[in-house]
N, C-alpha and C positions, 0 to 999 in steps of 0.2 A: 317750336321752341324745344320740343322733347328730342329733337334731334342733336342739339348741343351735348350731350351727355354722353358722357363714356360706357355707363352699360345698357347694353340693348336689352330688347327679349329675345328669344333662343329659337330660335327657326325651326330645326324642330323638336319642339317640344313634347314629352310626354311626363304630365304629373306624377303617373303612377312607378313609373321608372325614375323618376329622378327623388320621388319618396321610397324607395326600396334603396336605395343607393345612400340616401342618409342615414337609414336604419342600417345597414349593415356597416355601414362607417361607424356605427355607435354600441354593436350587438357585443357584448362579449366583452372579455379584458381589453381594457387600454381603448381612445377613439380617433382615429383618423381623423386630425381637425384638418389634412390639407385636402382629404379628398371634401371637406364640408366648407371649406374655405372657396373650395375650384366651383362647385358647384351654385351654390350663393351666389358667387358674385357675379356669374354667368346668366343669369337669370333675372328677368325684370322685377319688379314687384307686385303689379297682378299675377303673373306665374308663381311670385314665391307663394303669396296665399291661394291659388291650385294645388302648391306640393302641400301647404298646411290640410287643406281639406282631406285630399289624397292620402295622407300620412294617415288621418282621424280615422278613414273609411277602414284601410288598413289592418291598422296596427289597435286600434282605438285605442292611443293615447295623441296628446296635446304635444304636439312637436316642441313648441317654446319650449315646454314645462323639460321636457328629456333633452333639448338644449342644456338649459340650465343647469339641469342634473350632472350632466357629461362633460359640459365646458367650464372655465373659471376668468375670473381677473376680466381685465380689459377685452382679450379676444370675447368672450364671452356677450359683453355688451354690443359689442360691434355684430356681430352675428345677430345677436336678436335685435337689434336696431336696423337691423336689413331687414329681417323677417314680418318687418312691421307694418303697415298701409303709412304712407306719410303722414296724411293729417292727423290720423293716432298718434305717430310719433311724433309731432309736434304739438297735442295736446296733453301727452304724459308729459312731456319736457316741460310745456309751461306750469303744470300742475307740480310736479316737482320743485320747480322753480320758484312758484308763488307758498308751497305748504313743506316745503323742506324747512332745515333749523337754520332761520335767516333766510330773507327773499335773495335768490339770483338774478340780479337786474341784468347781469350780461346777458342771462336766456330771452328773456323780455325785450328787453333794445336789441336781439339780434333778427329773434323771429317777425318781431310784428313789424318791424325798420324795411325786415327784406321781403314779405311774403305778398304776390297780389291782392286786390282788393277783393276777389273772389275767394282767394286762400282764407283770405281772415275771416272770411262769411262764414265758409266752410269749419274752419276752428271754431269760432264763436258756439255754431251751431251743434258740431261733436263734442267739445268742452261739456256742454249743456247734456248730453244725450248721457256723457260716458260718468260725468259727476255728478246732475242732479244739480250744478252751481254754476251762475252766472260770472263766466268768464270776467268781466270789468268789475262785478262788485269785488268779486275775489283779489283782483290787483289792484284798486281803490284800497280793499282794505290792508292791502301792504307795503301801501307807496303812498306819497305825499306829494305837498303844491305842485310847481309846473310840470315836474317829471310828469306825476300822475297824469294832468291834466291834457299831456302828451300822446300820450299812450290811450288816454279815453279815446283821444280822436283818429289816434290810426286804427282803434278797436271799429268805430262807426265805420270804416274802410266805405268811405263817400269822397274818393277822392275827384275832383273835377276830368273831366275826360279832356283830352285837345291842350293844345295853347291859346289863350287869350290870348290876343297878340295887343290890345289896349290898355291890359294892365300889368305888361312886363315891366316896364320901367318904374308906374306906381306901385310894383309889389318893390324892387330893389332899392328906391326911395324909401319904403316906407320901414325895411329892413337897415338900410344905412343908419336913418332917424332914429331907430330904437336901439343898436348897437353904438355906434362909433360916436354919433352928436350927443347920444343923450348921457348925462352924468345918471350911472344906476341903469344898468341894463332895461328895455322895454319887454320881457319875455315872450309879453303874448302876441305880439307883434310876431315873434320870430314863430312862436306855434301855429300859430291861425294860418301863417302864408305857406309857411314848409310841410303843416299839418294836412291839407286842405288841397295844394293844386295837383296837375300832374307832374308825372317825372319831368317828359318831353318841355312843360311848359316853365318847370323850376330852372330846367339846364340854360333856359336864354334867362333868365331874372338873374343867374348867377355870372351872366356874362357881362348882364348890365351892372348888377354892382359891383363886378371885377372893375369898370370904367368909374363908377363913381366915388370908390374909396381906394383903387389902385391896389388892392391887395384881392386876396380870394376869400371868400365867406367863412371858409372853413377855419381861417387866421382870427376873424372875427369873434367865430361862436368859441374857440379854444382861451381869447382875451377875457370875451363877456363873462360866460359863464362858467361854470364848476360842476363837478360830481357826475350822478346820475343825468340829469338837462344834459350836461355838455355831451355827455357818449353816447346820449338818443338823437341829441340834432345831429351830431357829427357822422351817425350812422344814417341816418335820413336822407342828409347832405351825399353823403357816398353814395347810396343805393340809389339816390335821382341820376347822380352821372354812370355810375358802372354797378351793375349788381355783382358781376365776376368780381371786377376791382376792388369790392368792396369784401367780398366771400376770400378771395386773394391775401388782403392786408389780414383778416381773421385766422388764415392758418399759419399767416409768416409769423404772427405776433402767440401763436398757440405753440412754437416749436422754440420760436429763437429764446435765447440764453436759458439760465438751469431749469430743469425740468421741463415736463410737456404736459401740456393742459390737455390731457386726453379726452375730455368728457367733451370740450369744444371741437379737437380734431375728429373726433368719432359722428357728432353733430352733422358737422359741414360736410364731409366728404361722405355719407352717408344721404343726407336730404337733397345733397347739389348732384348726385351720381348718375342719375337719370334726367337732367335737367340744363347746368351750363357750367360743367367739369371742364370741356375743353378750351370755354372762353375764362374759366380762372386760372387754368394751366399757363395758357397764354398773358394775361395779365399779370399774374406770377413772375415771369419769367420778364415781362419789361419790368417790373418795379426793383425786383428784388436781384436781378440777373444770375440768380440760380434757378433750377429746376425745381416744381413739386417735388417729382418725384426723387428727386436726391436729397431731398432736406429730410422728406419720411423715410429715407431709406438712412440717415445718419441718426434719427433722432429717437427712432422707432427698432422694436425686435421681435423676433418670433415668427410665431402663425399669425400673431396680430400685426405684422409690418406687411408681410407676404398678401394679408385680406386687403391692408390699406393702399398698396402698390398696386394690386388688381383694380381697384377703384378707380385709381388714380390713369389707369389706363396707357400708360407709355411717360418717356423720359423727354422731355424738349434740350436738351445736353446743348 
């Protein structure tokens, strides 16, 4: 899988050189964000924490911390969102997310919708180590009925392994019944099935109910229900058929019209950089029929357009 990703690790490598070269991009008046921009993004992210360590041995100071110092704005965050282990940075973000002013449900439905079932182990387990606080009690305590009740069970990350192949039809049955036949949505109906199987074995359920209500599921869940539910199934629903597909519609919808949701594009192309950047590139480019990278390169500026084009790894024109 880690072969899908646009940034490698650096052949050859040396911590200590490539933590001398940061330092002296930062020594003195003024900082060189492109040679810290070229180097970053060059580099994996167990190498980046080598340079961290390296830097400590060094210099003995906290590389973040003289980041922070030296950089500002949006470049700034991007940089140290590199510099970070993933599942750290996906437990800062959901922690942010859950104890900032107001819960962000988009961080919520995007991480736990897309992340393996080992990832979420993994978060559960760091969450705990780095807060001291139970991941679900904390989004229980910020979130309500089914949404919540949603999200408890992508938290358990027990999803079924394989296709049944005898309860595909009784799962898209039992989804049609609760949607489309029943006056007043069945909710749990739809959490328990979409919550619960595998991807591989949702992708044939949704072929069956394409045949028995002649439309697609995801027409359904957008009819039934509302708000928060509806952009956790609908992200659920995505990430079973395309996880790029679905990372893809996240950044077309993080750029198009005014403004640009920076916090989500820094997010994605960040966590997906070593991981399936060239199958959203490619997904990208059928849905949307322009390029990643030309829509970051119109919507975006700076050192911080120049890190996210790196990222982003070439142009599909």
């Amino acid at each position: 899988m880690a072969s899908r990703g646009t940034v490698k690790a650096s052949g050859n490598f040396n911590a200590k050189a490539d933590a001398e070269v940061l330092h002296k991009a930062m020594k003195g008046l003024g900082t060189n964000e492109a040679a810290i921009l070229q180097l970053v993004t060059a580099r994996s992210n167990p190498q980046r924490q080598q340079i961290k360590a390296a830097y400590k041995t060094q210099f003995g100071k906290d590389l973040i911390h003289v980041l922070k110092g030296e950089l500002g704005d949006k470049f700034e965050t991007l940089i140290v969102a590199l510099m970070t282990p993933p599942i750290t940075y996906d437990v800062t973000s959901l922690h942010h997310a859950i104890k900032g002013a107001g819960t962000d449900e988009k961080v919520l439905v995007e991480i736990l919708a897309s992340r393996t079932p080992q990832q979420v182990k993994d978060i559960v387990a760091a969450y705990k180590q780095e807060y001291d606080h139970d991941l679900e009690k904390d989004i229980c305590g910020e979130t309500s009925g089914h949404f919540q009740n949603l999200l408890v069970i992508l938290l358990q990350a027990n999803r079924q392994a394989g296709i049944q192949q005898e309860n595909i039809q009784s799962d898209a049955e039992a989804l049609f019944k609760a949607g489309e036949q029943k006056f007043g949505t069945d909710e749990e109906s739809f959490i328990t099935i979409l919550g619960s199987r595998s991807a591989e074995h949702l992708r044939k359920v949704f072929d069956a109910y394409l045949k028995l209500s002649k439309h697609e599921i995801e027409e359904s869940i957008k009819r039934e229900t509302s708000g928060g539910l509806e952009d956790l199934l609908l992200a659920v629903v995505k990430c079973a058929r395309s996880v790029p597909g679905y990372f893809a519609e996240i950044l077309y919808h993080a750029m198009k019209g005014t403004g640009t949701d920076d916090a989500t594009l820094i997010r994605v192309m960040v966590s997906r950089s070593e991981v399936d950047m060239l199958d959203i590139r490619a997904e990208f480019k059928k849905k949307f029929s322009c390029s990643l990278y030309s829509m970051i390169k119109s919507e975006t500026g700076g050192d911080y357009q120049n890190a996210l084009l790196l990222l982003c790894g070439g142009d599909d024109a």
